[in-house]
Residue, then its C-alpha position, 0 to 999 in steps of 0.5 A: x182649381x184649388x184640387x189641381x193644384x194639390x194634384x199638380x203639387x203632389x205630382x211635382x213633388x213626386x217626381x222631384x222626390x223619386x229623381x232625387x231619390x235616384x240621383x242619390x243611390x247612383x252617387x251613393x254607390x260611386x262614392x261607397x268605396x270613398x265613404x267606406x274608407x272615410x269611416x274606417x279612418x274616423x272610427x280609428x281617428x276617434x280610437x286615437x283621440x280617446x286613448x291619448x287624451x285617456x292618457x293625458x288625463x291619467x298622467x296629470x291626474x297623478x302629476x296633481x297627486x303624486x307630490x305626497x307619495x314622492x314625499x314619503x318614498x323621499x323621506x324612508x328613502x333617507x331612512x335606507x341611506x342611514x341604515x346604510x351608513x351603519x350597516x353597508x352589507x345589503x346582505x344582512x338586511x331584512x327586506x321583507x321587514x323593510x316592506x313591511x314597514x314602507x309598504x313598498x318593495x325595496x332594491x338595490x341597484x349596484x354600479x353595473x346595474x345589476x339588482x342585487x338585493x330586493x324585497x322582491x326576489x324575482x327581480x334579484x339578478x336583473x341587469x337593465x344594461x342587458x335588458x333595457x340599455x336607454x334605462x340604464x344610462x337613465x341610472x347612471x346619470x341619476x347615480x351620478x346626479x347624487x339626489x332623490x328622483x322619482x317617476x310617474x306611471x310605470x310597470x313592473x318590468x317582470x309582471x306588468x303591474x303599475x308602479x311608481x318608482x323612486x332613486x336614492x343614490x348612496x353618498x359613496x356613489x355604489x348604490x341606487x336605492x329604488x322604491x317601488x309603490x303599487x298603485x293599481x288599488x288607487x282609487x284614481x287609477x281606477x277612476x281613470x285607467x286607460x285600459x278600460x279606455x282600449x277596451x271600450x273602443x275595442x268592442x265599439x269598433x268592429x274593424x279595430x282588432x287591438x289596442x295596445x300601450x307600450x313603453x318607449x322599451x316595447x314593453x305592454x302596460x299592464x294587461x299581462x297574462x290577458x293573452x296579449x303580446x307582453x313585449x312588441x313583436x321582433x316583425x314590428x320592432x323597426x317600426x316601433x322604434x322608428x315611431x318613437x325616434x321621430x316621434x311621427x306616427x307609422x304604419x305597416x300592413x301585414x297579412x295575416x289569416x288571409x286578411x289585411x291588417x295595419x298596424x298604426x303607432x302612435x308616440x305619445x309624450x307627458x310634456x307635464x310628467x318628467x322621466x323616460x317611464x312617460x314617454x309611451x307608444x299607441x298600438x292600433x291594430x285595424x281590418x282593411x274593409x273588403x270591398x269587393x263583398x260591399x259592392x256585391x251585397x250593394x248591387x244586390x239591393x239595387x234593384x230593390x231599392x229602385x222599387x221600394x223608392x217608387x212606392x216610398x216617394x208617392x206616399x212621402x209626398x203626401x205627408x210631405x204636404x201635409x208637414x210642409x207648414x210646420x216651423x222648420x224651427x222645431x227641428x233645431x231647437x229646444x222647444x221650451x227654452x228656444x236654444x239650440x238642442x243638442x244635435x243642432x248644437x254638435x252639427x256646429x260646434x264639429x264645424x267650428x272645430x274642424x275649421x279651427x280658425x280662432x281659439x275655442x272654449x266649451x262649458x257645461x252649465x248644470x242647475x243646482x238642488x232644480x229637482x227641489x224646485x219641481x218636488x216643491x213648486x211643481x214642473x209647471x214652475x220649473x220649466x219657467x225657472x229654466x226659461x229664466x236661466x237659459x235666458x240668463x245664460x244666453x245674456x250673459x254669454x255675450x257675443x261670438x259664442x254658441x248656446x245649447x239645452x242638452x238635457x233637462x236642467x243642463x246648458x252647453x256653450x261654445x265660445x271662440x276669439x275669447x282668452x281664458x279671462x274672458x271666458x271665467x269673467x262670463x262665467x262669473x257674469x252668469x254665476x252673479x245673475x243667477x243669485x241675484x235672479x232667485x235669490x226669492x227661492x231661499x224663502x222656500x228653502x230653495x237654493x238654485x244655482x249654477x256649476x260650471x265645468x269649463x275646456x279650453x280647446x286643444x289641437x287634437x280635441x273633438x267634440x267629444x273629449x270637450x265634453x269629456x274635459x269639462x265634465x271633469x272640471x263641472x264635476x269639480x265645481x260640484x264636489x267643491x261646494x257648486x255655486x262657482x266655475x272650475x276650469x279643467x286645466x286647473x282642476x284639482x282632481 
């Protein structure tokens, strides 16, 4: 009896298998087309997100940095106003003395808007009425504010490389003086510089042909000499500006080489940084995916698939049986400390996030010095030390959140319907049980503790610029000492 059931058991989930099994390669083929394109947009959706929160990382980074450089250029540009209190012919100045002197380039900037001296001779005869009309009403109203004002990111309107610029009127209202310092050296725009950012998803993304930043001008930031159109193309200026005006995205498709491409603008605004030089367009440059090859290359397989299911599903089915006992359990959760792993935890938190009914708040917990424990103690007493704190970090995340063990000593959490009081005062909890817990360790000159790096969820955030944002603010905690939370909307980078 028991041999028939097996048999009869085995032969209904053979069946059950196989009629599944075509149930959905014939669905699958009907809803390529849909799938196809679906993935197109997330992969362009996904491009977009980086590339924006790229440049919101990069633009606060130096809103956080920039008051020290804005000092100094405030300070030496009081330095050019009384050399011009003793000496008003610019003619007879040493511009490349002064350079020398500030490190910066140097330029003055009549009424008309017309650079008429600078350390940098080939900007000298510029008009930015003529080339950059928005710009130079920008001068005006700062020529007649009659204070210092300054910048952030910007470029060299000739060679494309990243600036900060400042304005000092002169008293008598003739003149701006414009500094400029280059920051392409800085140690933070190399650490957060979009442009690698575009690359990235350039090479990742098959259907992405460019990424591209300009400025509210049509002008391409940075990259210049690469080969890339260093101001927006005369077919798609309309376009361009009428994305930036409504400050909506657009779109248009072309044809070009005997293939479909769109072109998608995206305007992008530094609510924190002031000035017209933050206010930029997104570039994303994508393929339409022929479909017609697809469903050919598909119905090629068809048959083949038909076969290869046949033979595939009876032996399926046998181990099937044999796996059936086994706790479905295993398949979502972290088998030493019972939280959740990682892909079970991002399956949720990408539901959590696309529902976006409450407000969320992510966390990346880190343990401190645990490689000490295993180099003193063994690996034996440090999978019960990890036990203990993902014990800890469950407790003490109280309720409505979601809890994870992502790596060997790193700990995620998701909270939602929490203020962000509420959020630090757990992270405090967790911080206070933790010492309290192994506290004994010191007397093996051992001390373990937590870093925390907390996000708080935006609009646009996906999963991954989470991850991303409070990397950024657990990377914080660690530089400052470890043993504390940094929450990245506050972090002092």
């Amino acid at each position: 009896m028991d041999k028939n059931f097996r048999y009869k058991l085995t032969g209904i989930l053979i069946s059950f298998t196989l009629l599944l099994s075509l149930i959905i390669v014939v669905a699958d083929y009907r809803k390529l087309k849909n799938n196809v394109q679906a993935n197109l947009e997330t992969q362009i959706q996904m491009a977009e997100d980086k590339i924006i929160a790229s440049l919101s990382t990069i633009d606060k980074v130096y809103n956080v940095l920039d008051f020290e450089r804005a000092a100094t250029m405030e300070e030496y540009s009081i330095r050019l106003l009384k050399q011009y209190e003793q000496n008003p012919d610019f003619s007879t100045w040493d511009f490349d003395a002064l350079k020398k002197d500030s490190g910066m380039d140097i330029y003055i900037i009549d009424s008309a808007n017309n650079v008429i001296e600078s350390s940098y001779k080939d900007d000298i005869g510029l008009n930015f009425d003529e080339c950059c009309k928005n710009f130079g009403a920008l001068l005006r109203e700062r020529r007649k504010l009659g204070v210092f004002s300054n910048d952030a990111l910007d470029i060299q309107q000739n060679t494309g490389e990243f600036k900060k610029f400042s304005y000092m009127p002169t008293p008598d209202g003739k003149y701006l003086i414009e500094l400029a310092y280059y920051l392409e050296d800085e140690k933070v725009f190399q650490e957060f510089n979009f442009i690698d950012t575009t690359h990235q998803m350039e090479q990742e993304n098959d259907q992405i042909k460019s990424i591209n930043v300009y400025t509210s001008l049509g002008l391409l930031l940075g990259e210049r000499n690469s080969g890339k159109e260093e101001k927006i193309h005369p077919s798609r200026a309309a376009i361009f500006k009428k994305a930036f005006k409504d400050f909506q995205i657009k779109e248009m498709t072309v044809q070009e080489e005997g293939q479909t491409l769109t072109y998608r603008y995206i305007p992008y605004k530094a609510d924190e940084v002031p000035g017209l030089s933050t206010n930029r367009v997104v570039e994303i440059a994508y393929y339409d995916i022929p479909f017609a090859s697809v469903l050919t290359s598909y119905r090629n397989q068809f048959i083949f698939q038909i076969m290869a299911i046949s033979i595939v599903t009876i032996v399926l089915s046998f181990v099937l049986a044999r796996m059936i006992s086994k706790p479905v359990h295993l398949a979502f959760h972290d088998v030493l400390t019972g939280l959740k792993n990682r892909a079970a935890f991002e399956d949720t938190a990408v539901e959590w996030l696309r529902q976006k009914k409450d407000p969320l708040q992510f966390m990346i917990i880190d343990l401190d010095n645990f490689k000490s424990v295993n180099d003193s103690l063994g690996h034996g007493e440090g999978d019960k030390l990890l036990v203990k704190a993902a014990k800890i970090i469950e407790r003490e995340s109280g309720e409505g959140h979601l809890a994870a063990r992502i790596g060997g000593d790193e700990f995620v959490v998701l909270f939602s319907q929490l203020t962000q009081e509420q959020v630090t005062e757990r992270a405090d909890c967790m911080l206070t049980s933790m010492r309290e817990s192994f506290s004994y360790l010191q007397k093996e000159n051992i001390h373990l503790s937590l870093s925390i790096g907390i996000a708080m969820a935006e609009s646009k955030d996906t999963i991954h610029t989470l991850y991303n944002k409070a990397d950024i603010a657990l990377y914080q905690s660690k530089k400052k000492g470890k043993d504390q939370y940094s929450l990245y909307n506050v972090v002092e980078l």
